[in-house]
VEXDRENPA-312379 format. One line per 3 residues: number of its first residue (from 1); their letters; for each residue x, y, z of N, C-alpha, C. Coordinates in nm, 4 decimals, padded with zeros to 6 digits. Example, Ala and Ser with C-alpha at 12.3 -4.5 7.8 and 13.67 -1.06 7.14 Angstrom:
% VEXDRENPA-312379
1) as) 01.3190,-00.5690,00.7800,01.2300,-00.4500,00.7800,01.3200,-00.3300,00.7800  01.2850,-00.2250,00.7080,01.3670,-00.1060,00.7140,01.2900,00.0030,00.7870
***
This chain:
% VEXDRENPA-312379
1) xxx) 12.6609,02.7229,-18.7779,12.6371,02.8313,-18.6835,12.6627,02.7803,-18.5418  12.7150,02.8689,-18.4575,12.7553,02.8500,-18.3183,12.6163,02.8300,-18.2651  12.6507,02.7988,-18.1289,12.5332,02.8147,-18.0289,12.5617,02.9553,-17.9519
4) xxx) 12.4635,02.9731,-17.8567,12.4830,03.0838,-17.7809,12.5672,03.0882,-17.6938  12.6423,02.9762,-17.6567,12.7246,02.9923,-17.5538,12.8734,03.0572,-17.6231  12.8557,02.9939,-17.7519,12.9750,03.0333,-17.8028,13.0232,03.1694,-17.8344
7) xxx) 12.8907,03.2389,-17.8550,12.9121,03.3941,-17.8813,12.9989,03.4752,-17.7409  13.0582,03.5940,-17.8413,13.1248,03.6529,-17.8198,13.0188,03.8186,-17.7517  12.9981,03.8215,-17.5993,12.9527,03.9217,-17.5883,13.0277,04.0338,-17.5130
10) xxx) 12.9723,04.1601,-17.5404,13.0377,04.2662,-17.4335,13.0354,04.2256,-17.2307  12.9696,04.1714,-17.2142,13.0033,04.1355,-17.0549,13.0974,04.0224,-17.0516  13.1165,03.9083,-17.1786,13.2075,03.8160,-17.1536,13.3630,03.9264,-17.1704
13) xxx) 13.3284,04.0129,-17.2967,13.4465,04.0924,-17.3185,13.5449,04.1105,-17.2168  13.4532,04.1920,-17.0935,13.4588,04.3094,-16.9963,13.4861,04.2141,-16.8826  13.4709,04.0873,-16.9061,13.4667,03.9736,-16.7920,13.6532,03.8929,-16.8094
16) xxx) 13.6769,03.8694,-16.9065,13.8135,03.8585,-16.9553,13.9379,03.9718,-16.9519  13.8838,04.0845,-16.9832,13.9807,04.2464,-16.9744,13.9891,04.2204,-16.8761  13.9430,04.1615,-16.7179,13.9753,04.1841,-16.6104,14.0854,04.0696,-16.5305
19) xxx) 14.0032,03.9161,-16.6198,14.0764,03.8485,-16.5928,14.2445,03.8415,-16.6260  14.2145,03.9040,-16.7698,14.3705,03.9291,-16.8495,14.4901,04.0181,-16.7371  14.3784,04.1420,-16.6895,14.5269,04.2636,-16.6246,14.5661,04.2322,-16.4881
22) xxx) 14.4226,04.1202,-16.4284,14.4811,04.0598,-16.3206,14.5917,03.9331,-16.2970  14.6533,03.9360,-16.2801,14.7736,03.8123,-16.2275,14.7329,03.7256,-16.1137  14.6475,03.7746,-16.0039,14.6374,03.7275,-15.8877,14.4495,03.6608,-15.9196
25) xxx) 14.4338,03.5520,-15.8601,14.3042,03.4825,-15.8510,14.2233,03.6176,-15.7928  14.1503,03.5825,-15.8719,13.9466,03.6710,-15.8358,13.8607,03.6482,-15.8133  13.7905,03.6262,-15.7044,13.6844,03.5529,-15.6891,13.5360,03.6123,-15.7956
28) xxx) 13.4227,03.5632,-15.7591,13.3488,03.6067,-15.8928,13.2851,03.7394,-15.8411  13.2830,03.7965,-15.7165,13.2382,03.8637,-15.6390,13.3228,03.9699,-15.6391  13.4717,03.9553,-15.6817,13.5632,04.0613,-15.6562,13.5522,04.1095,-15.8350
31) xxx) 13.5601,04.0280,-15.9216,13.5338,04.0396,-16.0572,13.3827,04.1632,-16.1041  13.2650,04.0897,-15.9932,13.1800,04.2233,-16.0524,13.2100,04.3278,-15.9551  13.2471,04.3364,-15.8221,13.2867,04.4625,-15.8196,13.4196,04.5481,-15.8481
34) xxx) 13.4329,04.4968,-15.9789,13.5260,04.5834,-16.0469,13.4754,04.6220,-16.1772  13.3293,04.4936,-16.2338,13.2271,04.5971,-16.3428,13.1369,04.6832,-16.3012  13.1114,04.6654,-16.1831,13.0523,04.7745,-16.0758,13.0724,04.9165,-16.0709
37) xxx) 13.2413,04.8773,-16.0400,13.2900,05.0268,-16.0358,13.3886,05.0810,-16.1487  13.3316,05.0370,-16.2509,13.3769,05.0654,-16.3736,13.2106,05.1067,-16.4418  13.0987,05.0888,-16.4092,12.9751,05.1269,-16.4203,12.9345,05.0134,-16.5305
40) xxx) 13.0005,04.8885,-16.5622,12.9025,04.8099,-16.6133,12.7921,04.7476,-16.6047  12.7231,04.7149,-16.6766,12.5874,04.6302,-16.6093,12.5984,04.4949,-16.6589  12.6740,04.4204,-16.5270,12.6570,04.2457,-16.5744,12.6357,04.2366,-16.4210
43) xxx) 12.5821,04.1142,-16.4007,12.5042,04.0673,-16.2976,12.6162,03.9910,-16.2767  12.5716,03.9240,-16.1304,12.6365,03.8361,-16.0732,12.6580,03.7112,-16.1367  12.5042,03.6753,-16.1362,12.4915,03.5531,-16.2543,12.5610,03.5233,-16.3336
46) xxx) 12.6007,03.6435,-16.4504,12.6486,03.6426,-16.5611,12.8091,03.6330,-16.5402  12.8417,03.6885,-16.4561,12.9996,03.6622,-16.3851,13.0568,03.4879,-16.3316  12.9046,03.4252,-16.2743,12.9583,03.2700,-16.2474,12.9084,03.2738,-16.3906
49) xxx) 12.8219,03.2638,-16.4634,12.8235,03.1829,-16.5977,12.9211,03.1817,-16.6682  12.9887,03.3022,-16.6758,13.1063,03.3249,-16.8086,13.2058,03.2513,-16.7438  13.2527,03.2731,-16.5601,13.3588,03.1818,-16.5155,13.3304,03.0074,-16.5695
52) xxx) 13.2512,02.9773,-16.5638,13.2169,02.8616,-16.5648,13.1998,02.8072,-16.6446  13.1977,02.8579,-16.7937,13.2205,02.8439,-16.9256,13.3755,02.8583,-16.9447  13.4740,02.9540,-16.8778,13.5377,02.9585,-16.9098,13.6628,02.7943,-16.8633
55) xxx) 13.5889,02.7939,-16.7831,13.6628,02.6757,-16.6693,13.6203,02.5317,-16.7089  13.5066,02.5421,-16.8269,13.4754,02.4058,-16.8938,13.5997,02.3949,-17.0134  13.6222,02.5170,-17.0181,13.7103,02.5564,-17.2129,13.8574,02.5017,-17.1425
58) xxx) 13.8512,02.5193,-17.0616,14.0104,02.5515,-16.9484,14.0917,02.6625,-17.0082  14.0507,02.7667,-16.9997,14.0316,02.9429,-16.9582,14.0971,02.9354,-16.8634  14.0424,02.9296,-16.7214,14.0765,02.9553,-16.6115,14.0577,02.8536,-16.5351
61) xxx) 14.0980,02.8488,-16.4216,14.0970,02.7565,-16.3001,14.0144,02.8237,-16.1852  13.9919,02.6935,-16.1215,13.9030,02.7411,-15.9808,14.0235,02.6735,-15.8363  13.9345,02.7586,-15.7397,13.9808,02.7461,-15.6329,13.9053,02.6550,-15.5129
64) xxx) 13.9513,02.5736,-15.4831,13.8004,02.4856,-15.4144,13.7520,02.5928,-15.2655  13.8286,02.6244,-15.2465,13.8169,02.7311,-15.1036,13.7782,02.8361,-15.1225  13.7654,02.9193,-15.2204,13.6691,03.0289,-15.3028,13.5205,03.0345,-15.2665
67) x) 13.4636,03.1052,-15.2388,13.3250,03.1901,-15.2151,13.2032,03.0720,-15.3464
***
């Protein structure tokens, strides 16, 4: 059995759909206000956690000059 990090949830879902249709870097701030105004409910928190999981997996990359 996985751990919890490994699971697969609807805010990581909804956190990736965004990363996927975007091409251009997102900060984590521009990321929830786009689950914001799409009416999801993920927190800020949950936006650096999933980045930051994703950026341990090498998912994605960071920006050192980023927010």
């Amino acid at each position: 059995m996985g751990t919890r990090a490994d699971y697969v949830t609807r805010p990581r879902e909804q956190i990736a759909a965004i990363l996927a249709r975007e091409p251009r870097f997102l900060s984590a701030a521009e990321i929830h206000g786009e689950l914001k105004r799409s009416r999801a409910r993920v927190s800020l928190s949950t936006v650096y956690r999933t980045l930051d999981r994703l950026h341990e997996k090498g998912e994605v990359t960071s920006r050192p000059d980023a927010e």
